[in-house]
VOFI-633687 format. One line per field, with one value per residue (C-alpha): residue number from 1; residue in three letters; z negated, x, y negated. Coordinates in Angstrom, 2 decimals. Layout:
zanu	(NUM,...)
nuti	(ALA,...)
zz	(Z,...)
xx	(X,...)
yy	(Y,...)
***
This chain:
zanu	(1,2,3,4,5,6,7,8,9,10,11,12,13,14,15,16,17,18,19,20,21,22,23,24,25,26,27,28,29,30,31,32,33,34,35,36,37,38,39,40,41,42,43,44,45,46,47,48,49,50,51,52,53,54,55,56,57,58,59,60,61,62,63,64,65,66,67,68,69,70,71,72,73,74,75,76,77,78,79,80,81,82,83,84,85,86,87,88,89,90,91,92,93,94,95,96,97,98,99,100,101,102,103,104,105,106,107,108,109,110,111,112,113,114,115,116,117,118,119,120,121,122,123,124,125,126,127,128,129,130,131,132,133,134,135,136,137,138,139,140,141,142,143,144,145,146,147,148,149,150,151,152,153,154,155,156,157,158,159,160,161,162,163,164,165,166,167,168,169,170,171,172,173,174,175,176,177,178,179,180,181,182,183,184,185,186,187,188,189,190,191,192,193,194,195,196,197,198,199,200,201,202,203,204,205,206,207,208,209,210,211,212,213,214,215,216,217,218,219,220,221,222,223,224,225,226,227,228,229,230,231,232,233,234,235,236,237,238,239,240,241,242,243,244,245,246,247,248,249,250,251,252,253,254,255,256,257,258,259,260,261,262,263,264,265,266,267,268,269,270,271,272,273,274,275,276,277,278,279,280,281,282,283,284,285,286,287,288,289,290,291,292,293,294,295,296,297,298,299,300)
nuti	(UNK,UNK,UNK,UNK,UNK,UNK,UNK,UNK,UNK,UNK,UNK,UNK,UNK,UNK,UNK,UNK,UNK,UNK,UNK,UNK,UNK,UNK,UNK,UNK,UNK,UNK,UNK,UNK,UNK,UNK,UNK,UNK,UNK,UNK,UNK,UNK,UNK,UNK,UNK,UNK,UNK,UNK,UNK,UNK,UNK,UNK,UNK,UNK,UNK,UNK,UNK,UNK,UNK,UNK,UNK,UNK,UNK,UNK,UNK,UNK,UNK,UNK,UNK,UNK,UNK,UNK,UNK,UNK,UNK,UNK,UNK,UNK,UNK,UNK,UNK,UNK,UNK,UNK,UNK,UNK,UNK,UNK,UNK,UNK,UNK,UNK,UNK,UNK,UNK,UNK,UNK,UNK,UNK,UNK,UNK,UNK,UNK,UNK,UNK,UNK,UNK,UNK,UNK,UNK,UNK,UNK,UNK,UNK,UNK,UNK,UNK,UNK,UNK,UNK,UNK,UNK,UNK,UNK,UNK,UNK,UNK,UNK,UNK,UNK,UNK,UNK,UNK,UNK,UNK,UNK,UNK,UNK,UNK,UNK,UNK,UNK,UNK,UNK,UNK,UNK,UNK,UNK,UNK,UNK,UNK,UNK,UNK,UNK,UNK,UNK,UNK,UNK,UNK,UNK,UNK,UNK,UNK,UNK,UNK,UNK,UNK,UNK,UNK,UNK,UNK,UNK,UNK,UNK,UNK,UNK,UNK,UNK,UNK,UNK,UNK,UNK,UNK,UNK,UNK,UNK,UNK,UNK,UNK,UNK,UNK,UNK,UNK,UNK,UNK,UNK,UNK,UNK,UNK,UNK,UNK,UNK,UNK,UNK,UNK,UNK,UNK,UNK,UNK,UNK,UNK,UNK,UNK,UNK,UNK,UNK,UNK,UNK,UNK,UNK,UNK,UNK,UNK,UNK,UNK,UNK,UNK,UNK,UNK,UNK,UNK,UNK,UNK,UNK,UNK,UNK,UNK,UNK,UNK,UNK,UNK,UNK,UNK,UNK,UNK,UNK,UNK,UNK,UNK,UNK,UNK,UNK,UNK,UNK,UNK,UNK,UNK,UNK,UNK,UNK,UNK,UNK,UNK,UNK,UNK,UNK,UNK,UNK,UNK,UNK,UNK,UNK,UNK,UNK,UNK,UNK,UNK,UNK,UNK,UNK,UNK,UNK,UNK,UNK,UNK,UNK,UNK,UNK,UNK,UNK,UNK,UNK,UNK,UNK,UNK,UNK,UNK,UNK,UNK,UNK,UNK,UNK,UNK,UNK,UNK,UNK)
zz	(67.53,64.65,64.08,60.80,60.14,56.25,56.51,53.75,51.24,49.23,48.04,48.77,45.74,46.64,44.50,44.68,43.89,42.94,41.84,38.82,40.85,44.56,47.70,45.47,43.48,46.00,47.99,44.88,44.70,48.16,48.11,45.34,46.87,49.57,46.98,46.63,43.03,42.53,40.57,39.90,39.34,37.71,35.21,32.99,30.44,30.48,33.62,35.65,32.56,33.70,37.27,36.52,34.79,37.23,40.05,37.67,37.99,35.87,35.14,35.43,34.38,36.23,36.06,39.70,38.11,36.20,38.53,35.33,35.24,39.02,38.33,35.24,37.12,39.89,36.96,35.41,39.15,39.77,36.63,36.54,40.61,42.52,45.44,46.80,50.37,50.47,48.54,49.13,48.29,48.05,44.80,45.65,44.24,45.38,42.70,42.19,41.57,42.11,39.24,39.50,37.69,35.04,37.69,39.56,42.33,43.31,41.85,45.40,47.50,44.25,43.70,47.54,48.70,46.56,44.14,46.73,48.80,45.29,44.64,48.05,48.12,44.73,45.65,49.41,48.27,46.52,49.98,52.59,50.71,51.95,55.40,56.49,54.27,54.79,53.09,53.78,53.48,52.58,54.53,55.16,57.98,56.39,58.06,61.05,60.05,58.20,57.80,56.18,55.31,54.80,53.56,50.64,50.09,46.61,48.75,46.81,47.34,49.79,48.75,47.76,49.41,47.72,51.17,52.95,50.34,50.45,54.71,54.23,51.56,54.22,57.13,54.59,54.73,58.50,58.53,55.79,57.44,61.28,59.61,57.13,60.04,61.95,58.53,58.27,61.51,61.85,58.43,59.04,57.09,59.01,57.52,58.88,57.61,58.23,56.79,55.17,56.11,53.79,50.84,46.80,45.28,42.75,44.74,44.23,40.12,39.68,41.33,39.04,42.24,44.20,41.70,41.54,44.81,45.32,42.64,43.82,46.90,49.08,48.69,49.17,52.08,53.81,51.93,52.79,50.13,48.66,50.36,53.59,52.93,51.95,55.22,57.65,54.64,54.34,57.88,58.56,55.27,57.32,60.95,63.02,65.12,62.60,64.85,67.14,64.36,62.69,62.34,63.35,62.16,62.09,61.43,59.73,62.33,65.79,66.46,66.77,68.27,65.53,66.73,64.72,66.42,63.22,62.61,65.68,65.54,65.01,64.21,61.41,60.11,59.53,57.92,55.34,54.55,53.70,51.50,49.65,48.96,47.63,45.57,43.80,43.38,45.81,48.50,51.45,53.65,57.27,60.61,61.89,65.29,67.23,68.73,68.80,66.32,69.42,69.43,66.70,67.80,69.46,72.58,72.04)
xx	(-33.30,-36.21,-37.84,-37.27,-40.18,-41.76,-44.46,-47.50,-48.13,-50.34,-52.44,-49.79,-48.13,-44.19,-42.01,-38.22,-35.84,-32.21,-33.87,-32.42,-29.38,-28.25,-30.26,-33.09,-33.41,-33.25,-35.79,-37.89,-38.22,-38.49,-41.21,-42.66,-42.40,-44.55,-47.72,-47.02,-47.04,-43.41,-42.77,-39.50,-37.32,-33.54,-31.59,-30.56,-33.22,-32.33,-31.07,-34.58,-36.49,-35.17,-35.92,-39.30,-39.81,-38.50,-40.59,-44.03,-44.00,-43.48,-39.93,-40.06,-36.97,-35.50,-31.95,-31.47,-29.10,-32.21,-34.93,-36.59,-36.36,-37.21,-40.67,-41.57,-40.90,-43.62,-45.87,-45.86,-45.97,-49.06,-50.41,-49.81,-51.06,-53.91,-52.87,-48.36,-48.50,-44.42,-41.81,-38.00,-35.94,-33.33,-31.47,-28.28,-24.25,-20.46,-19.02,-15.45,-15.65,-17.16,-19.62,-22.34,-25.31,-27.65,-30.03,-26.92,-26.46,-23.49,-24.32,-23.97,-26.38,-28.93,-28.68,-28.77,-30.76,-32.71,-33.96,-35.47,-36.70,-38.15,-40.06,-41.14,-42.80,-44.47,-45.99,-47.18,-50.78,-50.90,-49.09,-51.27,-53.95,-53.12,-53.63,-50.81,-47.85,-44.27,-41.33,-38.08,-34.91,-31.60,-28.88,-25.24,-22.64,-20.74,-23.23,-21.27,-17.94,-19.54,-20.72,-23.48,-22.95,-26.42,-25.05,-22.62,-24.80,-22.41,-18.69,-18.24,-14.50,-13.78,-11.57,-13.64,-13.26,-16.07,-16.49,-17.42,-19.70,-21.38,-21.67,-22.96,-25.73,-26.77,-27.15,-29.51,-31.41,-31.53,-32.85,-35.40,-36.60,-36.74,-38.95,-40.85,-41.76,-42.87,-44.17,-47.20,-48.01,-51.61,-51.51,-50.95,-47.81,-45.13,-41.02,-37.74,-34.05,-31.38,-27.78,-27.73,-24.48,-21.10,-23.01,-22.08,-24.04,-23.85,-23.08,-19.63,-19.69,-17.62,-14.54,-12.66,-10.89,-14.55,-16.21,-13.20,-13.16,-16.75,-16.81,-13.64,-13.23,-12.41,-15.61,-17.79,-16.18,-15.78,-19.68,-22.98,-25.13,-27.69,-30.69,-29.08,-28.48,-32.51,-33.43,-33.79,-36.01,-38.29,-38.82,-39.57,-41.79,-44.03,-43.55,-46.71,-46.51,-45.07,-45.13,-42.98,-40.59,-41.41,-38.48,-36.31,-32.43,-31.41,-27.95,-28.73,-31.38,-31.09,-31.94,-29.40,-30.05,-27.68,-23.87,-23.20,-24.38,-26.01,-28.29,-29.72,-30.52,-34.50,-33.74,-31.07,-33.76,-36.04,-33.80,-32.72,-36.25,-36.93,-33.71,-34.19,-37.77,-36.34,-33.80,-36.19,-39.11,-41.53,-43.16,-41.56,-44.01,-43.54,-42.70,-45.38,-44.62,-41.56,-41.29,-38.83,-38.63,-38.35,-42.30,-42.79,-40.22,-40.87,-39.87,-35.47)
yy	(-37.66,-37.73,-40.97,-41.91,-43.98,-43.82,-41.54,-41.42,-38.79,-40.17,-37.03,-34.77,-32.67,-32.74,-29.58,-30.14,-27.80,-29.44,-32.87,-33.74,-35.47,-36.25,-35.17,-34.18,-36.93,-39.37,-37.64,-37.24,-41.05,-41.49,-39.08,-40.70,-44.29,-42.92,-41.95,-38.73,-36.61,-35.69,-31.96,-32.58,-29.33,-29.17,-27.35,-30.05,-30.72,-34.64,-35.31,-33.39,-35.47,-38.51,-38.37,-37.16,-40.23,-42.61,-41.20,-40.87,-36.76,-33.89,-32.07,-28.24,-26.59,-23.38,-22.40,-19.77,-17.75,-16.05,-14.34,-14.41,-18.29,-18.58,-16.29,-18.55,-21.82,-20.14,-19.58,-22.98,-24.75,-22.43,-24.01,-27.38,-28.06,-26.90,-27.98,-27.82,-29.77,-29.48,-27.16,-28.49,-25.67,-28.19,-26.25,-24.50,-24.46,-23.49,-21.42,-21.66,-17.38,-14.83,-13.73,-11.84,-13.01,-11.27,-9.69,-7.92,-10.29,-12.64,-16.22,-17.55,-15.28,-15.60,-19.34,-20.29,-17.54,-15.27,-17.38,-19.94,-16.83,-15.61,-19.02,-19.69,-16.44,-16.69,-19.95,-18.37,-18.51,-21.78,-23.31,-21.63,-23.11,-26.93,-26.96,-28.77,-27.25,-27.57,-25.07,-27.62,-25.71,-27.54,-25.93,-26.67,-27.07,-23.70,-21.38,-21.59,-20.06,-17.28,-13.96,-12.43,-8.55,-7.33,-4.14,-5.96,-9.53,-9.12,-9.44,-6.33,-5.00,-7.96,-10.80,-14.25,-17.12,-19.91,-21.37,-18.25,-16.83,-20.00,-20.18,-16.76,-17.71,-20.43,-18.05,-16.55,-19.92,-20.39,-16.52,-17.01,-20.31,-18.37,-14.71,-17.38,-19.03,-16.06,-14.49,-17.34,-18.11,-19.04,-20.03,-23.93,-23.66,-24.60,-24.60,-26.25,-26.04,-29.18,-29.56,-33.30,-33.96,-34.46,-36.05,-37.33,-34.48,-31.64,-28.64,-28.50,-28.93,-26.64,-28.37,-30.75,-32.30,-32.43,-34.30,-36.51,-37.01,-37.91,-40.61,-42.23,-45.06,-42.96,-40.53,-43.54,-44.11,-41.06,-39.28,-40.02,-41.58,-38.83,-41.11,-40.62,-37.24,-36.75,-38.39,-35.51,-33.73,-36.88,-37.04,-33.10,-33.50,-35.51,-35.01,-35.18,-32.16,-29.55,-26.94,-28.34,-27.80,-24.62,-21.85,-24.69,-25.87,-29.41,-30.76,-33.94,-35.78,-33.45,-30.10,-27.83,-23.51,-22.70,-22.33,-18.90,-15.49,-14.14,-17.29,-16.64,-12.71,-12.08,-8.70,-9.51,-12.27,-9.66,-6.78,-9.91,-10.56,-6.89,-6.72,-9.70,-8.57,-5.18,-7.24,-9.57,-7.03,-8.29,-6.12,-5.21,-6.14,-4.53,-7.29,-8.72,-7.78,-6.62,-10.15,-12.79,-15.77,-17.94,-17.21,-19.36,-22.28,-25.62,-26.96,-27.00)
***
C-alpha cells in the first residue's frame, strides 16, 4: 500500500495530458496546491483555459487524434519550460466506433497509445535533463481482458468491440511504461503506470448513457471522485525511492505483476516500441540489451 502523504513540488514543472476535466484536473490542482508550475494540457479551448487559471499555469492545447497536434504541443512545451520534472500522460478516450484517424491509425490505439508514446518521446531530452523525472502513465482495469495484435494495432477486418480496442490500447501503456523504463535507465528518469479506479471522468464522452450515468445518484455512489482517482498519480509523482517503482503497474494504490500474459512479455514490449516508432516517424532505435524488463523493476 503507497503512503499517500502530500509530497512538495515546489520547483518542479508538472505537464498533464487530459487536464481540462476529471483525473487531470484534479491532479492539476493538487499538483499545483503542492507549489508546483502546472502545464495544463486539453482539447477544449475553454474548459483546459479554465483549469489553467484555477491552478496559476499555462493551457496548451493538443487534440491526439492529430500526430501533427501531438508534435506541435512538444514544440510549444519545449518552449515555454526549461526544465519538465513530471509528464502525466493522463489523456486518453473510448470511442463508441471504430474510425481511423487522419494519420491512418485507429482513434483508440492513437489517442491512448501513440500519441502519448509520440509526446513522451519528443520531450525525452527536456526530461532526462531534471534529475529526478517521472513519465506517469494513466492506465485502466480493461488491459486485462484484452489483446493487443501487433500485426493489426488498426482491428482491421476484425469485428469492434469499444471495450476491447480500448484494453488493447492499455496493454500498449503497461508495455510502453515496462521498454520506457528499460529505454532510460541510468538516466534518473524513472516511469510508473496505475489504473485510477471506476472514476466521473471524460473517457467515455462518447456514451450518451455513460455520461448520464456518471452525473446521476447512483454514479456518485457507485464512482470514485476524480481526486481519488488522481491519488495513485500524485503519490508516484513524488515517491522517494523512484526506482523502486520504475517499469511498474499499479491498480489504484498497490502494485499489481499485471494479470494479462501480454502485459508481462519483455519481448512483445519491445517489438511495440519499435512499431510505434515506425508509425509516428521517430527512429527505431535498436533494444538496449536482450534482457528482461524485470531488470529495471523494484522489489514486487
Amino acid at each position: 500500500m503507497m503512503n499517500t502523504a502530500a509530497q512538495d513540488f515546489r520547483g518542479k514543472t508538472v505537464v498533464i495530458t487530459g487536464a481540462s476535466a476529471g483525473i487531470g484536473a484534479a491532479a492539476a490542482r493538487a499538483f499545483a496546491e503542492r507549489g508546483a508550475s502546472v502545464a495544463v494540457v486539453g482539447r477544449s479551448p475553454e474548459k483546459t483555459a479554465a483549469v489553467a487559471a484555477q491552478v496559476g499555469g499555462k493551457a496548451h492545447l493538443a487534440d491526439f487524434g492529430s500526430l501533427d497536434s501531438v508534435r506541435a504541443l512538444a514544440a510549444d512545451l519545449l518552449t515555454t519550460y526549461d526544465r519538465i520534472d513530471v509528464l502525466a500522460n493522463n489523456a486518453g478516450a473510448i470511442f463508441e466506433s471504430h474510425r481511423i484517424s487522419g494519420d491512418g491509425h485507429a482513434m483508440s490505439i492513437q489517442v491512448n497509445h501513440l500519441a502519448p508514446f509520440l509526446l513522451t518521446n519528443l520531450l525525452l531530452d527536456r526530461l532526462t535533463q531534471s534529475p529526478d523525472a517521472r513519465v506517469i502513465n494513466t492506465g485502466s482495469l480493461q488491459y486485462r481482458k484484452a489483446r493487443l495484435d501487433l500485426d493489426n494495432l488498426n482491428g482491421t477486418g476484425v469485428r469492434y468491440r469499444k471495450l476491447e480496442a480500448y484494453g488493447a490500447s492499455k496493454i500498449g501503456t503497461i508495455l510502453f511504461t515496462r521498454e520506457l523504463a528499460h529505454r532510460t535507465r541510468g538516466t534518473g528518469l524513472t516511469t510508473s503506470a496505475f489504473h485510477p479506479g471506476a472514476v466521473a471522468t471524460e473517457v467515455t464522452r462518447e456514451n450518451t448513457l455513460q455520461r448520464a450515468i456518471m452525473k446521476s445518484p447512483l454514479g456518485k455512489i457507485l464512482l470514485l471522485s476524480p481526486e481519488q482517482g488522481a491519488a495513485p498519480l500524485l503519490h508516484l509523482a513524488g515517491v522517494a525511492d523512484p526506482q523502486s517503482v520504475n517499469g511498474a503497474y499499479f491498480h489504484l494504490l498497490n502494485r499489481e505483476e499485471p494479470k494479462n500474459e501480454q502485459a508481462r512479455d519483455a519481448r512483445l514490449a519491445q517489438l511495440l516500441w519499435e512499431r510505434s516508432a515506425e508509425l509516428t516517424g521517430l527512429p527505431v532505435l535498436p533494444h538496449a540489451s536482450a534482457g528482461g524488463i524485470r531488470d529495471v523493476d523494484g522489489p514486487a
